[in-house]
N, C-alpha and C positions, 0 to 999 in steps of 0.2 A: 611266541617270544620266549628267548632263553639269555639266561645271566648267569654270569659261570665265572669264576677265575681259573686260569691255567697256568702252568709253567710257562715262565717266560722271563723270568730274571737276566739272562743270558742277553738278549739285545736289548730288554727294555732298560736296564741298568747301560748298557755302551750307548746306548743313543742319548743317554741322560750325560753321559759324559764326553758325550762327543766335543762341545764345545764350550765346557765348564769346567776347571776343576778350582777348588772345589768347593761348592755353593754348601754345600750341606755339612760343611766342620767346622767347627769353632777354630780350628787353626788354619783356615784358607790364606791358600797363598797364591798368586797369578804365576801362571804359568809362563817359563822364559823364552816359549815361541812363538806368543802373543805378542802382534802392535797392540802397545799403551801410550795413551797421549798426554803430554802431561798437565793439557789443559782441561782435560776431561770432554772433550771432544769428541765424533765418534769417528773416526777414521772413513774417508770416503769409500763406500763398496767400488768395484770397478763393474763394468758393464757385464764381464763374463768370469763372474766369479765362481768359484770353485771349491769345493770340500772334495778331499781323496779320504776314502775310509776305508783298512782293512782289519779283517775282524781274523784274529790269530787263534783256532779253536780246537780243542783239546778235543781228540775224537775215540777218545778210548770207551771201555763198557761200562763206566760210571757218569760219562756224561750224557748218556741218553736221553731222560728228561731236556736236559737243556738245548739239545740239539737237534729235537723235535718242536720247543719254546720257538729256536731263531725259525724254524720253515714256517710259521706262523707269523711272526713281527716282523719277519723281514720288509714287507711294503710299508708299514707304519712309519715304520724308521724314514725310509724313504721318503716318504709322504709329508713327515714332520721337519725333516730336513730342507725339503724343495718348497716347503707351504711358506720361504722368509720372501718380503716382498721384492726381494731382486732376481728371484728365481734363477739360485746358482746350479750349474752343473753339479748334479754332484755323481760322484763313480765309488765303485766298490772294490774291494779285492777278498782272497780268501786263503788263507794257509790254514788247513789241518794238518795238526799232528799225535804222532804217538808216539813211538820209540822204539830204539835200535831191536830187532828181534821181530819188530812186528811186520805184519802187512805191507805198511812204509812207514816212511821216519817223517816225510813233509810230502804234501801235495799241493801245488799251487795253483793261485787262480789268478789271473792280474787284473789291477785295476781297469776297470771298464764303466763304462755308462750301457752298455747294453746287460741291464741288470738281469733281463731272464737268461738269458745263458747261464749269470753267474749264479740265477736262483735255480736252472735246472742240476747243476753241480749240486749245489745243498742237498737239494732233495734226496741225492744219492748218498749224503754222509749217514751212515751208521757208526753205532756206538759198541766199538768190537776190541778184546785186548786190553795191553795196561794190567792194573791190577795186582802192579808189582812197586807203588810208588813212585819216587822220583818219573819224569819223562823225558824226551827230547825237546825241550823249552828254549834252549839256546839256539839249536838249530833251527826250530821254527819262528822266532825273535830273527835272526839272522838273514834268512829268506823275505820274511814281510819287509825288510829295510833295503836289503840291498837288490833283489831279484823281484821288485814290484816298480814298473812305470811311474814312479810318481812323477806328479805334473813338476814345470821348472820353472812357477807363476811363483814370482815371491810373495805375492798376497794370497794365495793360495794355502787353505788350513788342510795341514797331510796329521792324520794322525793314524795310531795302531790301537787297536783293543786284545788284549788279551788275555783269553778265558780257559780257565780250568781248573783243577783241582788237588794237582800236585808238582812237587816244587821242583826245579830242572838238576837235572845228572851234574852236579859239577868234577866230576871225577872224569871224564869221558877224555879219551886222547884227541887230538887233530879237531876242537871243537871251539868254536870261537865264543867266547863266555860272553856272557847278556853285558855285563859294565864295556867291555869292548864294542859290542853293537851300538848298546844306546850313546855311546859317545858318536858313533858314527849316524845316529839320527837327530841327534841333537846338531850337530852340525849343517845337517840339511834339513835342519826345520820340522822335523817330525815329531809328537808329540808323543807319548807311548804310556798307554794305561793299564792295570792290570783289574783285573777282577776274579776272585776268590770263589770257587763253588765250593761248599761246605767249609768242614774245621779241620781238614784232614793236618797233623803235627804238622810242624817245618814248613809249612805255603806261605803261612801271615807273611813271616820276615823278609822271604823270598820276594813276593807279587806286592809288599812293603817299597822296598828299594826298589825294586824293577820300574814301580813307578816314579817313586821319590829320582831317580837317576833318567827317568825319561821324562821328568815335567810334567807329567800328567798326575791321574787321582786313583789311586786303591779305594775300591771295592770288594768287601765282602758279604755273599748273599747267601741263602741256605743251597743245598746241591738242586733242587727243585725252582726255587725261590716263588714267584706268585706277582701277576699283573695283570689289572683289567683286562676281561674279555668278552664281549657281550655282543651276543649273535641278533641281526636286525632281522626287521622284514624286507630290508630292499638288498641285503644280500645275492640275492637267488638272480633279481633285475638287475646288478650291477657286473655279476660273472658272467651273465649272458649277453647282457649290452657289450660287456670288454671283448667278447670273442667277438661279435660282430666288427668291432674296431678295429680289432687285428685282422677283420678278412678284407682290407678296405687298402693293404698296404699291394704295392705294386711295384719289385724292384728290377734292377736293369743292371747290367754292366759287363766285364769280361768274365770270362768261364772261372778267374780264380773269384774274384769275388760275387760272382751268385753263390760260390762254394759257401762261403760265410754268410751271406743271408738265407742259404738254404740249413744252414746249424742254427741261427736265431728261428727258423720258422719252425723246426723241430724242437727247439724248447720251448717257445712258446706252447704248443701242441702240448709236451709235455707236463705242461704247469696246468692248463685247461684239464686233461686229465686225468692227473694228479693230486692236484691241491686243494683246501678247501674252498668250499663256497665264501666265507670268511676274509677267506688269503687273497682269492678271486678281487669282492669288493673291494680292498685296501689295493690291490694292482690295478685297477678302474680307475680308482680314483685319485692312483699317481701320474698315470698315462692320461690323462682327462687333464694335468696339469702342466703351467710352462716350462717346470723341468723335468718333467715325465718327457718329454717330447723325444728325448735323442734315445730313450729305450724304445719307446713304442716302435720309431721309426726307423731307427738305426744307420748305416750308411745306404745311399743307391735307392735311395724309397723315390719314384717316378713322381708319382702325386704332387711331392713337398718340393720336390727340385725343380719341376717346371713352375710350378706357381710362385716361389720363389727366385725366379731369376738363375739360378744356381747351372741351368745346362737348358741348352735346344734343344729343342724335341726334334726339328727337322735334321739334326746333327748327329744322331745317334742310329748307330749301324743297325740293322732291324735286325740283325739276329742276336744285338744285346739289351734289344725292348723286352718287358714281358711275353712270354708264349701269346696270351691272350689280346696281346695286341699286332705284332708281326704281322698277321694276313690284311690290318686296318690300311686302312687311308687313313693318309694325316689332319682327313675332316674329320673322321671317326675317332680317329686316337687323341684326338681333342674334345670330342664330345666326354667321350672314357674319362680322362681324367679331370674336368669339370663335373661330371656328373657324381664322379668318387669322393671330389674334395665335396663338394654340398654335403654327400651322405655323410662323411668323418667328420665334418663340421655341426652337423644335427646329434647326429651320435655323442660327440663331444659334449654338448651343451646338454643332452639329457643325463649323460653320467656326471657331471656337477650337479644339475639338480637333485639328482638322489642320492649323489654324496653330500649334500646340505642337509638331506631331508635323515643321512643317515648317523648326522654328527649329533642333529637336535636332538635326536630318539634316544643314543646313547646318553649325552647329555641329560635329559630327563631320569634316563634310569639311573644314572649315576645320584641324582640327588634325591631321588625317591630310596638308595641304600645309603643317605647320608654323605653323600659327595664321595672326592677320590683323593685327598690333599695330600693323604700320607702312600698314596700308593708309588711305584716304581715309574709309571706311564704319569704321573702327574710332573713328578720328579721331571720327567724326560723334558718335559714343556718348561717349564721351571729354568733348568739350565740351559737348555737350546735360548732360549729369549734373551737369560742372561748372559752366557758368552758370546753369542752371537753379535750382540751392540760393538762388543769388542772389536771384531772384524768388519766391521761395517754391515752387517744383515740385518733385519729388523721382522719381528714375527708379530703378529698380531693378534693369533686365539692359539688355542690349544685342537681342536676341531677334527686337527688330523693325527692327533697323540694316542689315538685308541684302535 
Protein backbone atom coordinates (compact mmCIF):
# COMPACT_ATOMS: atom_id res chain seq x y z
CA UNK A 1 0.00 0.00 0.00
CA UNK A 2 1.03 3.45 -0.99
CA UNK A 3 -0.28 7.05 -0.43
CA UNK A 4 1.28 9.78 -2.19
CA UNK A 5 0.00 13.16 -3.47
CA UNK A 6 0.96 14.18 -7.10
CA UNK A 7 0.59 16.81 -9.43
CA UNK A 8 -2.65 17.07 -10.73
CA UNK A 9 -4.16 20.66 -10.23
CA UNK A 10 -4.47 20.70 -14.10
CA UNK A 11 -7.92 18.37 -14.40
CA UNK A 12 -8.52 17.95 -10.96
CA UNK A 13 -9.35 21.84 -10.58
CA UNK A 14 -11.34 21.66 -14.44
CA UNK A 15 -13.43 18.80 -13.44
CA UNK A 16 -14.17 20.79 -10.21
CA UNK A 17 -15.36 23.35 -12.46
CA UNK A 18 -16.83 21.78 -14.95
CA UNK A 19 -20.31 22.23 -13.68
CA UNK A 20 -19.94 24.95 -10.95
CA UNK A 21 -18.89 28.19 -11.01
CA UNK A 22 -18.48 29.36 -8.60
CA UNK A 23 -19.20 27.26 -5.40
CA UNK A 24 -16.01 28.31 -3.59
CA UNK A 25 -16.22 32.49 -3.64
CA UNK A 26 -17.79 34.49 -1.54
CA UNK A 27 -18.87 36.47 -4.77
CA UNK A 28 -20.60 33.54 -6.66
CA UNK A 29 -22.57 34.29 -9.32
CA UNK A 30 -24.60 31.64 -11.69
CA UNK A 31 -23.47 31.22 -14.77
CA UNK A 32 -25.57 32.76 -17.85
CA UNK A 33 -25.60 29.41 -19.76
CA UNK A 34 -27.28 27.64 -17.14
CA UNK A 35 -31.20 26.68 -17.04
CA UNK A 36 -32.34 28.39 -13.73
CA UNK A 37 -35.81 27.77 -12.55
CA UNK A 38 -37.43 30.03 -10.89
CA UNK A 39 -39.30 28.00 -8.83
CA UNK A 40 -36.20 26.22 -7.57
CA UNK A 41 -37.13 23.25 -9.50
CA UNK A 42 -34.71 21.07 -10.83
CA UNK A 43 -34.97 20.95 -14.53
CA UNK A 44 -35.88 17.60 -15.98
CA UNK A 45 -32.60 15.63 -17.43
CA UNK A 46 -33.44 14.27 -20.76
CA UNK A 47 -32.87 10.63 -21.45
CA UNK A 48 -29.54 11.22 -23.43
CA UNK A 49 -28.02 13.76 -21.95
CA UNK A 50 -24.78 15.18 -22.58
CA UNK A 51 -21.75 17.03 -21.23
CA UNK A 52 -19.08 18.22 -24.16
CA UNK A 53 -15.74 18.93 -22.48
CA UNK A 54 -12.74 20.54 -24.02
CA UNK A 55 -9.73 21.05 -22.23
CA UNK A 56 -7.58 23.98 -23.90
CA UNK A 57 -3.80 23.27 -22.72
CA UNK A 58 -0.87 25.22 -22.69
CA UNK A 59 1.85 22.69 -23.75
CA UNK A 60 4.98 24.61 -23.66
CA UNK A 61 8.23 23.61 -21.16
CA UNK A 62 6.69 25.06 -18.03
CA UNK A 63 3.89 23.07 -18.06
CA UNK A 64 5.26 19.61 -17.72
CA UNK A 65 4.17 18.89 -14.35
CA UNK A 66 0.78 19.58 -15.31
CA UNK A 67 0.65 17.75 -18.30
CA UNK A 68 1.78 14.70 -16.80
CA UNK A 69 -1.05 15.65 -13.64
CA UNK A 70 -3.92 15.25 -16.76
CA UNK A 71 -2.32 11.54 -18.24
CA UNK A 72 -3.17 10.54 -14.65
CA UNK A 73 -6.79 12.21 -13.88
CA UNK A 74 -7.80 11.91 -17.03
CA UNK A 75 -10.35 8.56 -16.24
CA UNK A 76 -11.33 10.25 -12.81
CA UNK A 77 -12.76 13.11 -14.47
CA UNK A 78 -14.43 10.76 -16.66
CA UNK A 79 -15.58 8.60 -14.02
CA UNK A 80 -16.84 11.42 -11.82
CA UNK A 81 -18.62 12.92 -14.71
CA UNK A 82 -20.60 9.69 -15.94
CA UNK A 83 -21.08 8.40 -12.00
CA UNK A 84 -24.61 11.23 -12.27
CA UNK A 85 -27.52 8.80 -12.17
CA UNK A 86 -28.79 9.48 -15.67
CA UNK A 87 -25.58 8.38 -17.07
CA UNK A 88 -24.91 11.22 -19.61
CA UNK A 89 -22.87 10.85 -22.58
CA UNK A 90 -20.22 12.54 -21.99
CA UNK A 91 -17.26 13.49 -24.81
CA UNK A 92 -14.07 15.26 -24.79
CA UNK A 93 -11.94 17.25 -26.98
CA UNK A 94 -8.34 18.70 -26.86
CA UNK A 95 -6.43 21.83 -28.09
CA UNK A 96 -2.84 22.24 -27.17
CA UNK A 97 -1.10 25.05 -27.71
CA UNK A 98 2.02 27.26 -27.84
CA UNK A 99 3.14 29.89 -30.06
CA UNK A 100 3.92 31.49 -33.22
CA UNK A 101 7.79 30.17 -33.79
CA UNK A 102 7.19 26.99 -32.23
CA UNK A 103 6.70 23.47 -33.17
CA UNK A 104 2.76 24.42 -33.78
CA UNK A 105 0.63 27.22 -32.74
CA UNK A 106 -2.59 24.76 -32.11
CA UNK A 107 -3.16 20.98 -32.40
CA UNK A 108 -6.65 19.78 -32.31
CA UNK A 109 -8.44 16.94 -31.07
CA UNK A 110 -12.34 16.87 -31.50
CA UNK A 111 -14.83 16.11 -29.43
CA UNK A 112 -15.53 12.45 -29.05
CA UNK A 113 -16.81 9.93 -26.76
CA UNK A 114 -14.19 7.52 -27.92
CA UNK A 115 -12.04 8.66 -25.07
CA UNK A 116 -8.97 6.52 -25.71
CA UNK A 117 -8.10 7.72 -28.89
CA UNK A 118 -8.32 11.11 -27.39
CA UNK A 119 -6.24 9.66 -24.29
CA UNK A 120 -3.70 8.10 -26.81
CA UNK A 121 -3.08 11.86 -28.11
CA UNK A 122 -2.32 13.00 -24.50
CA UNK A 123 -0.05 10.71 -23.89
CA UNK A 124 1.92 12.06 -26.56
CA UNK A 125 1.85 15.70 -25.34
CA UNK A 126 5.12 16.96 -23.97
CA UNK A 127 6.18 20.02 -22.48
CA UNK A 128 8.65 21.60 -25.20
CA UNK A 129 9.18 25.53 -25.96
CA UNK A 130 7.58 28.74 -24.73
CA UNK A 131 9.66 30.44 -22.36
CA UNK A 132 9.29 33.57 -23.72
CA UNK A 133 6.05 34.64 -22.02
CA UNK A 134 2.94 35.86 -23.63
CA UNK A 135 1.43 32.51 -25.90
CA UNK A 136 -0.91 31.69 -28.64
CA UNK A 137 -4.18 31.85 -26.28
CA UNK A 138 -6.39 33.61 -28.70
CA UNK A 139 -5.74 31.22 -31.37
CA UNK A 140 -6.21 28.30 -29.11
CA UNK A 141 -9.50 29.87 -27.40
CA UNK A 142 -10.56 30.38 -31.12
CA UNK A 143 -10.03 26.70 -32.28
CA UNK A 144 -11.87 25.13 -29.04
CA UNK A 145 -15.11 27.29 -30.13
CA UNK A 146 -15.26 27.33 -33.55
CA UNK A 147 -13.39 24.14 -35.04
CA UNK A 148 -14.76 21.57 -32.32
CA UNK A 149 -18.14 19.48 -33.05
CA UNK A 150 -20.06 20.65 -30.43
CA UNK A 151 -23.34 18.88 -29.89
CA UNK A 152 -26.58 21.09 -31.23
CA UNK A 153 -28.72 19.47 -27.88
CA UNK A 154 -29.88 22.81 -26.26
CA UNK A 155 -29.72 20.86 -22.98
CA UNK A 156 -26.69 19.85 -23.62
CA UNK A 157 -23.73 21.55 -21.10
CA UNK A 158 -20.65 22.53 -23.67
CA UNK A 159 -17.98 24.07 -21.82
CA UNK A 160 -14.12 24.97 -22.43
CA UNK A 161 -11.26 24.71 -19.79
CA UNK A 162 -8.47 26.53 -20.19
CA UNK A 163 -5.09 26.02 -18.65
CA UNK A 164 -1.83 27.70 -18.46
CA UNK A 165 0.49 29.86 -17.50
CA UNK A 166 0.84 32.81 -19.52
CA UNK A 167 -1.18 35.43 -20.66
CA UNK A 168 -2.19 35.60 -24.82
CA UNK A 169 0.00 37.79 -27.43
CA UNK A 170 -2.54 40.63 -27.86
CA UNK A 171 -0.34 42.43 -30.24
CA UNK A 172 -0.46 39.50 -32.97
CA UNK A 173 -1.73 40.63 -36.52
CA UNK A 174 -4.73 38.51 -38.37
CA UNK A 175 -5.58 37.01 -34.82
CA UNK A 176 -9.00 36.93 -33.61
CA UNK A 177 -8.82 38.24 -29.87
CA UNK A 178 -10.48 36.08 -26.88
CA UNK A 179 -13.48 39.00 -26.22
CA UNK A 180 -14.36 38.30 -29.89
CA UNK A 181 -14.37 34.43 -29.31
CA UNK A 182 -16.05 34.38 -26.16
CA UNK A 183 -18.77 36.45 -27.47
CA UNK A 184 -19.15 33.87 -30.22
CA UNK A 185 -19.40 31.04 -27.43
CA UNK A 186 -21.45 32.65 -25.41
CA UNK A 187 -23.92 32.77 -28.12
CA UNK A 188 -23.83 29.05 -28.62
CA UNK A 189 -23.89 28.12 -25.21
CA UNK A 190 -20.43 27.41 -24.26
CA UNK A 191 -19.27 28.18 -20.95
CA UNK A 192 -15.37 29.09 -20.88
CA UNK A 193 -13.19 28.77 -17.74
CA UNK A 194 -9.71 29.78 -17.18
CA UNK A 195 -7.25 28.35 -14.91
CA UNK A 196 -3.95 29.87 -13.81
CA UNK A 197 -0.67 27.71 -13.36
CA UNK A 198 1.56 29.68 -11.01
CA UNK A 199 1.89 33.63 -10.54
CA UNK A 200 3.62 34.26 -13.70
CA UNK A 201 2.86 38.71 -13.94
CA UNK A 202 0.09 39.80 -16.46
CA UNK A 203 -2.06 36.08 -16.41
CA UNK A 204 -4.36 37.02 -13.23
CA UNK A 205 -6.08 39.80 -15.23
CA UNK A 206 -5.90 38.01 -18.50
CA UNK A 207 -7.54 34.24 -17.42
CA UNK A 208 -9.61 36.97 -14.85
CA UNK A 209 -11.75 38.25 -17.81
CA UNK A 210 -11.40 35.49 -20.05
CA UNK A 211 -13.51 33.84 -17.61
CA UNK A 212 -15.47 36.71 -16.38
CA UNK A 213 -16.46 37.16 -20.37
CA UNK A 214 -17.06 33.42 -20.82
CA UNK A 215 -19.44 32.90 -17.69
CA UNK A 216 -17.50 30.62 -16.24
CA UNK A 217 -14.79 30.50 -12.94
CA UNK A 218 -11.10 31.61 -12.73
CA UNK A 219 -8.75 29.39 -11.10
CA UNK A 220 -5.67 29.92 -9.71
CA UNK A 221 -3.34 26.84 -8.63
CA UNK A 222 0.38 26.58 -7.98
CA UNK A 223 2.36 25.56 -11.38
CA UNK A 224 2.59 21.91 -9.90
CA UNK A 225 -0.60 22.25 -7.71
CA UNK A 226 -1.30 18.82 -5.56
CA UNK A 227 -4.51 16.16 -5.42
CA UNK A 228 -5.25 12.94 -3.96
CA UNK A 229 -3.47 10.13 -5.15
CA UNK A 230 -3.51 6.84 -3.55
CA UNK A 231 -2.34 3.67 -5.17
CA UNK A 232 -4.78 0.43 -4.08
CA UNK A 233 -4.33 -3.23 -4.02
CA UNK A 234 -6.92 -3.99 -6.73
CA UNK A 235 -5.23 -1.70 -9.13
CA UNK A 236 -2.97 -4.37 -10.69
CA UNK A 237 -6.77 -6.63 -10.90
CA UNK A 238 -8.61 -3.80 -12.42
CA UNK A 239 -5.71 -3.05 -15.51
CA UNK A 240 -5.90 -6.61 -16.11
CA UNK A 241 -9.45 -7.42 -15.99
CA UNK A 242 -9.89 -3.91 -18.37
CA UNK A 243 -7.54 -5.45 -21.04
CA UNK A 244 -9.57 -8.65 -20.90
CA UNK A 245 -12.75 -6.43 -21.55
CA UNK A 246 -11.24 -4.90 -24.48
CA UNK A 247 -10.30 -8.29 -26.03
CA UNK A 248 -14.00 -9.27 -25.89
CA UNK A 249 -14.88 -6.41 -28.60
CA UNK A 250 -15.70 -7.72 -32.01
CA UNK A 251 -16.23 -5.22 -34.88
CA UNK A 252 -17.57 -5.28 -38.45
CA UNK A 253 -18.35 -3.12 -41.22
CA UNK A 254 -16.89 -1.52 -44.70
CA UNK A 255 -12.97 -1.29 -45.22
CA UNK A 256 -13.30 2.72 -44.30
CA UNK A 257 -14.64 1.99 -41.01
CA UNK A 258 -12.76 -0.96 -39.67
CA UNK A 259 -10.14 1.71 -40.61
CA UNK A 260 -11.32 3.53 -37.46
CA UNK A 261 -11.91 0.87 -35.24
CA UNK A 262 -8.61 -0.44 -36.10
CA UNK A 263 -7.04 3.44 -34.77
CA UNK A 264 -9.34 2.81 -31.48
CA UNK A 265 -7.71 -0.75 -31.07
CA UNK A 266 -4.36 0.79 -31.35
CA UNK A 267 -4.76 3.01 -28.75
CA UNK A 268 -6.37 1.22 -26.72
CA UNK A 269 -3.00 -1.12 -27.12
CA UNK A 270 -1.34 1.91 -26.54
CA UNK A 271 -2.75 2.96 -23.16
CA UNK A 272 -2.38 -0.91 -21.79
CA UNK A 273 1.25 -0.23 -22.59
CA UNK A 274 1.70 2.99 -21.66
CA UNK A 275 -0.04 4.07 -18.68
CA UNK A 276 -0.28 3.50 -15.28
CA UNK A 277 -1.58 0.71 -13.43
CA UNK A 278 -3.43 3.64 -11.54
CA UNK A 279 -4.67 5.17 -14.93
CA UNK A 280 -5.41 1.43 -15.97
CA UNK A 281 -8.10 0.97 -12.68
CA UNK A 282 -9.70 4.52 -13.09
CA UNK A 283 -10.35 3.38 -17.10
CA UNK A 284 -11.85 -0.10 -15.71
CA UNK A 285 -13.79 1.52 -13.94
CA UNK A 286 -15.31 3.93 -16.33
CA UNK A 287 -15.80 1.31 -19.08
CA UNK A 288 -17.47 -0.97 -16.31
CA UNK A 289 -20.00 1.94 -16.28
CA UNK A 290 -23.41 3.08 -18.35
CA UNK A 291 -21.44 5.88 -19.68
CA UNK A 292 -18.32 4.33 -20.12
CA UNK A 293 -20.18 2.21 -22.62
CA UNK A 294 -19.86 4.17 -26.09
CA UNK A 295 -15.75 4.33 -25.35
CA UNK A 296 -15.38 0.88 -24.58
CA UNK A 297 -17.34 -0.07 -27.58
CA UNK A 298 -17.24 2.51 -29.90
CA UNK A 299 -18.95 2.20 -33.38
CA UNK A 300 -19.46 -1.30 -35.31
CA UNK A 301 -18.75 -3.42 -32.12
CA UNK A 302 -20.81 -6.94 -33.29
CA UNK A 303 -21.51 -8.21 -29.75
CA UNK A 304 -23.58 -4.99 -28.71
CA UNK A 305 -25.40 -4.46 -32.16
CA UNK A 306 -26.80 -7.84 -32.44
CA UNK A 307 -27.97 -8.15 -29.02
CA UNK A 308 -29.24 -5.04 -29.12
CA UNK A 309 -31.37 -5.15 -32.05
CA UNK A 310 -29.25 -2.59 -33.87
CA UNK A 311 -28.30 -4.86 -37.35
CA UNK A 312 -28.87 -8.80 -38.58
CA UNK A 313 -26.31 -10.73 -38.31
CA UNK A 314 -27.72 -12.90 -41.23
CA UNK A 315 -27.50 -9.45 -43.18
CA UNK A 316 -24.18 -8.55 -43.08
CA UNK A 317 -21.71 -9.31 -45.98
CA UNK A 318 -19.17 -11.87 -44.43
CA UNK A 319 -16.34 -10.31 -45.64
CA UNK A 320 -17.51 -7.28 -43.33
CA UNK A 321 -17.95 -9.74 -40.19
CA UNK A 322 -14.91 -10.04 -37.99
CA UNK A 323 -11.96 -12.21 -39.63
CA UNK A 324 -12.60 -14.69 -36.77
CA UNK A 325 -15.90 -15.23 -37.83
CA UNK A 326 -16.16 -15.24 -41.72
CA UNK A 327 -15.23 -19.04 -42.25
CA UNK A 328 -18.43 -19.65 -39.18
CA UNK A 329 -21.92 -20.76 -39.81
CA UNK A 330 -24.40 -18.67 -38.80
CA UNK A 331 -25.05 -21.45 -35.86
CA UNK A 332 -21.62 -20.79 -34.86
CA UNK A 333 -21.34 -17.01 -35.25
CA UNK A 334 -24.23 -17.20 -32.90
CA UNK A 335 -22.76 -19.27 -30.57
CA UNK A 336 -19.56 -16.55 -30.80
CA UNK A 337 -21.40 -13.88 -29.90
CA UNK A 338 -23.54 -15.19 -26.88
CA UNK A 339 -20.85 -16.72 -25.66
CA UNK A 340 -18.74 -13.13 -25.65
CA UNK A 341 -21.48 -11.16 -24.29
CA UNK A 342 -21.77 -13.82 -21.04
CA UNK A 343 -17.91 -13.25 -20.73
CA UNK A 344 -18.13 -9.00 -21.14
CA UNK A 345 -21.16 -9.26 -18.91
CA UNK A 346 -19.00 -11.48 -15.99
CA UNK A 347 -16.06 -9.39 -16.67
CA UNK A 348 -18.16 -6.26 -16.20
CA UNK A 349 -19.71 -7.15 -13.02
CA UNK A 350 -16.21 -8.16 -11.45
CA UNK A 351 -14.68 -4.78 -12.29
CA UNK A 352 -17.65 -2.94 -10.36
CA UNK A 353 -16.87 -5.10 -7.75
CA UNK A 354 -13.49 -4.20 -7.23
CA UNK A 355 -14.02 -0.65 -8.20
CA UNK A 356 -16.42 -0.75 -4.94
CA UNK A 357 -13.93 -2.61 -3.06
CA UNK A 358 -11.46 0.07 -4.55
CA UNK A 359 -13.46 3.46 -3.49
CA UNK A 360 -13.83 1.93 0.31
CA UNK A 361 -9.88 1.40 0.57
CA UNK A 362 -9.26 4.87 -0.61
CA UNK A 363 -11.98 6.03 1.53
CA UNK A 364 -10.56 4.60 4.62
CA UNK A 365 -7.21 5.98 3.80
CA UNK A 366 -8.44 9.12 3.20
CA UNK A 367 -9.83 9.31 6.84
CA UNK A 368 -7.02 7.50 8.57
CA UNK A 369 -4.90 11.06 7.11
CA UNK A 370 -7.77 13.00 8.38
CA UNK A 371 -10.19 13.26 5.45
CA UNK A 372 -9.84 15.22 2.07
CA UNK A 373 -12.35 18.21 2.46
CA UNK A 374 -9.96 20.99 1.55
CA UNK A 375 -8.34 19.06 -1.15
CA UNK A 376 -8.83 19.82 -5.17
CA UNK A 377 -10.52 16.15 -5.92
CA UNK A 378 -13.02 16.88 -2.95
CA UNK A 379 -13.54 20.15 -4.42
CA UNK A 380 -14.31 18.29 -7.82
CA UNK A 381 -17.30 16.14 -6.09
CA UNK A 382 -18.42 19.35 -4.28
CA UNK A 383 -19.21 21.17 -7.50
CA UNK A 384 -19.95 18.32 -9.86
CA UNK A 385 -23.30 17.60 -7.36
CA UNK A 386 -23.80 21.00 -7.02
CA UNK A 387 -24.02 22.19 -10.58
CA UNK A 388 -25.03 19.42 -11.84
CA UNK A 389 -28.86 19.58 -9.87
CA UNK A 390 -28.80 22.63 -12.12
CA UNK A 391 -29.02 20.70 -15.33
CA UNK A 392 -30.99 18.12 -14.18
CA UNK A 393 -28.04 15.36 -13.20
CA UNK A 394 -28.02 14.21 -9.77
CA UNK A 395 -24.77 12.33 -8.12
CA UNK A 396 -24.96 10.54 -5.21
CA UNK A 397 -21.11 9.91 -3.52
CA UNK A 398 -18.00 11.14 -4.33
CA UNK A 399 -16.56 7.30 -4.87
CA UNK A 400 -15.37 7.94 -8.34
CA UNK A 401 -13.63 11.54 -7.49
CA UNK A 402 -10.24 9.84 -6.73
Amino acid sequence: MKSNIIAAALFAATTGAIVLYPLDQGNATTSPHLPITTTGAVPHATEASRIDVVFVLDTTSSMGGMIEAAKEKIWSIASTLGSAQQAPEIRMGLVAFRDRGDAYVTRVVDLSADLDTMYATLMDYQAVGGGDGPESVNQALYDAIVKMSWSQDPSAYKTVFLVGDAPPHMDYAEDVKYPETLGIAKDRGIVVNSIQCGDMPGTAAQWQRIAQLGGGRFFQVEQAGSAVAIATPYDGQLAAISRKLDDTRLYYGTKEERAVQGRKLKATDKLHASSTLASRARRAAFNASASGKSNLLGDGELVRDVLEGRVDLSAIEPDQLPESLQAKSPAEQKVIIDDTARKRGELQREIRALAQKRSTYIREELEGMGGAKDSLDEKIYRTVREQAARVGLSYKDNSSAY
